[in-house]
C-alpha positions in Angstrom: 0.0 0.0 0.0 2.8 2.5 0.8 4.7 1.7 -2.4 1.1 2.7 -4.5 0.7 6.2 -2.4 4.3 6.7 -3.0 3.8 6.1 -6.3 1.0 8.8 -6.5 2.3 11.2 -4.4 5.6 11.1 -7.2 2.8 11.7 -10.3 1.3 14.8 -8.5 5.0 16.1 -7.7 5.4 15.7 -11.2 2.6 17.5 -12.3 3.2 20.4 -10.3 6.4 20.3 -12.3 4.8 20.5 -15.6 2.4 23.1 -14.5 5.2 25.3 -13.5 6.6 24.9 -16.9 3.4 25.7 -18.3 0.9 28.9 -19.4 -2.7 28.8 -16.7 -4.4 27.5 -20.0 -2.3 24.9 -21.0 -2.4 23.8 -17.4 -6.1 23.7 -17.6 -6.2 21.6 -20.8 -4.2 18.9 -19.0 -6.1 18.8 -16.5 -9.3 18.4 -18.9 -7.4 15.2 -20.1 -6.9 13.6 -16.7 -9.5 11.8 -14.9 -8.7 13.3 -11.5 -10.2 12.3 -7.6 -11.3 16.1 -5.8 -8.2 15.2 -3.5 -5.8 14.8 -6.9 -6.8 18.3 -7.7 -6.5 20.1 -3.9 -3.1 18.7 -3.9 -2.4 20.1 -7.1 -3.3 23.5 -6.0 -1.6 23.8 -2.5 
């Protein structure tokens, strides 16, 4: 179980990578793409 948490927590991490590299809008379309849980997206906004 840890090994699966760690394995999300490294995705988000990730993402908040790409969003940094990225324009608002662009961020937005990804995020349009992705099938994400309301906890997936507060973590990606802290």
């Amino acid at each position: 179980m840890e090994e699966f948490f760690d394995e999300d927590m490294t995705e988000i991490e990730s993402m908040r990578e790409e969003r940094k590299k990225m324009r608002e809008k662009d961020f937005a379309k990804l995020i349009n793409k992705k099938d994400l849980s309301e906890f997936e997206l507060d973590e990606l906004f802290m």
